[in-house]
N, C-alpha and C positions, 0 to 999 in steps of 0.2 A: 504494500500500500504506500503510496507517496503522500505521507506525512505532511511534507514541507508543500503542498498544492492544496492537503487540504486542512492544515490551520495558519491562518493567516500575521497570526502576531497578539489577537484581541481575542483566541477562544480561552474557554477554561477547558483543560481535558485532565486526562490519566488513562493510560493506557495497559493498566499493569493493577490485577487484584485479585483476589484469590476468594471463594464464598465457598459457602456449603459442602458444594461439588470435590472440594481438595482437603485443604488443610485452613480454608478459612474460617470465621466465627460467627458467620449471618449468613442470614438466606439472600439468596441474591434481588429479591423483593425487599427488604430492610436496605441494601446498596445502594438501589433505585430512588428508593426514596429518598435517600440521604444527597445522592448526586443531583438531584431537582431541585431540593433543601437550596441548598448551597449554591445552584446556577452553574453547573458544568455545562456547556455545549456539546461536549464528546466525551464518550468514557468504555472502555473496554474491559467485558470479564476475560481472564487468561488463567481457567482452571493448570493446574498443573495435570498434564494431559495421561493417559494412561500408558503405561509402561513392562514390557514383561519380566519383569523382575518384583521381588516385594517391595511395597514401601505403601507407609501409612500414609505419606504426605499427598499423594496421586491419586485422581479422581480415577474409578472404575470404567471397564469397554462400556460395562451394560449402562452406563447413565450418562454414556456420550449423547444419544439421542433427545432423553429427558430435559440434557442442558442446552441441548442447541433449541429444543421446542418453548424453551424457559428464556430465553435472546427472545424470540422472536415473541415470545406475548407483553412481554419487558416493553419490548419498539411498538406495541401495538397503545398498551395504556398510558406509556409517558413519550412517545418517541415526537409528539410535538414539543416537546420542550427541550430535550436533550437525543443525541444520536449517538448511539448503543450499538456496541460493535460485540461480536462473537470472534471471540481468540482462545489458543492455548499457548503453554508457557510450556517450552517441548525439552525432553532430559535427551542428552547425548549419552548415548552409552557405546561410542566406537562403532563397530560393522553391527553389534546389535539391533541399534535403532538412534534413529534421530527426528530432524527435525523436517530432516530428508525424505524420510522413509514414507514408502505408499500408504501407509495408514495416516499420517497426518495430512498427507499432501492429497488426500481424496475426499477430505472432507470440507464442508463448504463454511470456512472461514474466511474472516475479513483478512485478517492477517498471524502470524505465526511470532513470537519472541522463542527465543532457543537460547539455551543454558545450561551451564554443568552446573550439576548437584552432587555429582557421583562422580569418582574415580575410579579406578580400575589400581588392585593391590599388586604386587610383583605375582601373585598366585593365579592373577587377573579375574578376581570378585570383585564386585562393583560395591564401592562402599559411601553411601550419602557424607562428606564431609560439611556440610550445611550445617544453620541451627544453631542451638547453643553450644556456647565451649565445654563447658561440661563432659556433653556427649561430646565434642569434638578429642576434648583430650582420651578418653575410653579407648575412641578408637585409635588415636595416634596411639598407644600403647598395644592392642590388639590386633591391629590391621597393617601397621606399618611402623613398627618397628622403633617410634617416633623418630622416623627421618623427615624433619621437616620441609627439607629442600627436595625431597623425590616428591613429597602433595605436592607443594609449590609447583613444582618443573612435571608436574602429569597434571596439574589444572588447567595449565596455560597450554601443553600439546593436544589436552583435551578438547579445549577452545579453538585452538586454531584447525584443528583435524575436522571440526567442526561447521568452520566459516568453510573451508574447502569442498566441502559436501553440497552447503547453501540448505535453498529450502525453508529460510525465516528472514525474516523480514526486519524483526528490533533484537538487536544483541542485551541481552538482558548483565543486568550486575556485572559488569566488566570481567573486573579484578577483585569479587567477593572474598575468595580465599585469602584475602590480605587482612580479613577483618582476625578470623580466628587464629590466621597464622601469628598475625602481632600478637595475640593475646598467649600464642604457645610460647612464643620468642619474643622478646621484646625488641623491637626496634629491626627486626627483621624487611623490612621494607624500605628501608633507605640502605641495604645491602647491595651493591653493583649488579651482581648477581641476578638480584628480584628485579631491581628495577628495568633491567635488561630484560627478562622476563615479558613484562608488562608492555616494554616499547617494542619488544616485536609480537607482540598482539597486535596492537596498533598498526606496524606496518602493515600488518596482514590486510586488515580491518579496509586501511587505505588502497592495497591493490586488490583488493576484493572490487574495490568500489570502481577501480578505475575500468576491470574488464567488465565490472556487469551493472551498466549504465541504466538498464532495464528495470531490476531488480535491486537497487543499491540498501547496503545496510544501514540502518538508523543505529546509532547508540541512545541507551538511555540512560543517566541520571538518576538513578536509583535512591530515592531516600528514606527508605525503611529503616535505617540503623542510625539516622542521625540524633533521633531525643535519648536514644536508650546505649547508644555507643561514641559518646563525645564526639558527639558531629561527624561522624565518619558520613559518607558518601561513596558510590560507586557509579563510575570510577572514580581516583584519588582527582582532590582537583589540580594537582599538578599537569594532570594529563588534558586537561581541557582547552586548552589555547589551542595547544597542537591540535586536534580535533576538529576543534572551529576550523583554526589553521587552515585544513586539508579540505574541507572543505562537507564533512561526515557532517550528518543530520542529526541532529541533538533534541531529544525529548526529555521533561522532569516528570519522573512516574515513578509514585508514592508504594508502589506494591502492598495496600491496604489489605491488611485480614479481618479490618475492621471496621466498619462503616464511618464511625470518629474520623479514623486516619486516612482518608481519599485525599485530604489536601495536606497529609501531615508533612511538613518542614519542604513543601516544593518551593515557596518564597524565595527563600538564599537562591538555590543555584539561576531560579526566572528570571532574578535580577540582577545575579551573572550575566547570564543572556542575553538582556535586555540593553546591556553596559556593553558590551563586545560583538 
């Protein structure tokens, strides 16, 4: 979907929220309402889509249908006042599945975000690195060894192994794994290393964009962890000039699980935006 054609500068959107369907905390009827409340012009559900492997976080096949019939009575009773989009928020799991794969791509979405949740352990079990640190650390002790730099460095070839395949449309949470990895490591992210890391995402990101003119990727701004994690943002804003720079499409989407938070902390980086 081209984004940048169709909000102009004066919409209120969010493109990115999780309900019922996943691992959200309202019905996607209490969202609706909430996004009318408030005067959004655009706003997209992006269950986290269904996946074959386990996971609590991921809506089910069988209630794919229920949720796309739940978009469209949504656009039916408020869709004069706000325009409601049907998305999923797609996991890469390598040649498993992605955001690529004919299951997502046959389904009639407005548009697709794709993102790692999951890694793959040297034993190559797929292991949610998401969420709280907590669990985070468990598994660093369980699943890998705690080598911080192999998550790191299998997040980011996850990512990019990723953008190569295509098939979505907003690169969701950049450089997430920076959040829990600071918190395993302190200061882990102004390491040469990581940051190197992170700038060849970006490249990728940029020549993604330069062959497929058609289909080009958005990044998004992700502010879900900024009240609850000292302002962090995703990606870091160091990364965002360059971004602009290049000339990559730039969305603020709040990844709400909760009706409250649709417009939680998008202000700061708008008014980046707005300035640059």
């Amino acid at each position: 979907m081209d984004f940048i054609r169709l909000l102009n500068g004066s919409e209120k959107y969010n493109f990115h929220s999780h309900t019922e369907f996943c691992d959200g905390r309202a019905s996607m009827e209490a969202f609706a309402r909430e996004v009318v409340r408030q005067g959004f012009t655009h706003y997209g559900f992006s269950p986290h889509c269904p996946i074959p492997i386990v996971s609590p976080c991921n809506m089910l096949r069988v209630d794919v249908p229920r949720y796309l019939a739940e978009v469209d009575r949504i656009r039916e009773e408020y869709g004069d006042r706000c325009r409601f989009f049907a998305s999923m928020e797609a996991d890469y799991l390598g040649d498993i599945f992605g955001p690529s794969s004919d299951e997502i791509q046959s389904l009639p979405l407005d548009y697709v975000i794709g993102s790692v949740h999951f890694i793959p352990t040297r034993k190559g079990d797929f292991v949610d690195v998401d969420g709280h640190f907590d669990s985070f650390r468990r598994k660093m002790r369980d699943h890998f060894d705690n080598d911080i730099r192999y998550v790191c460095e299998t997040f980011y070839s996850q990512s990019a192994a990723m953008i190569d395949k295509g098939g979505f449309d907003i690169l969701g949470h950049l450089d997430k794994i920076g959040q829990n990895a600071s918190y395993f490591q302190p200061g882990i992210e102004e390491e040469p290393w990581y940051q190197a890391l992170a700038e060849a995402l970006i490249d990728k990101v940029i020549a993604y964009n330069a062959t497929n003119p058609r289909r080009p990727l958005t990044v998004e701004i992700n502010t879900k962890a900024y009240a609850d994690h000292s302002g962090r943002l995703f990606p870091h804003p160091r990364h965002w000039q360059r971004l602009r720079d290049a000339g990559i499409p730039l969305l603020v989407n709040s990844d709400a699980h909760v009706p409250a938070l649709i417009d939680a902390s998008r202000s700061i980086p708008l008014a980046w935006l707005a300035s640059h």
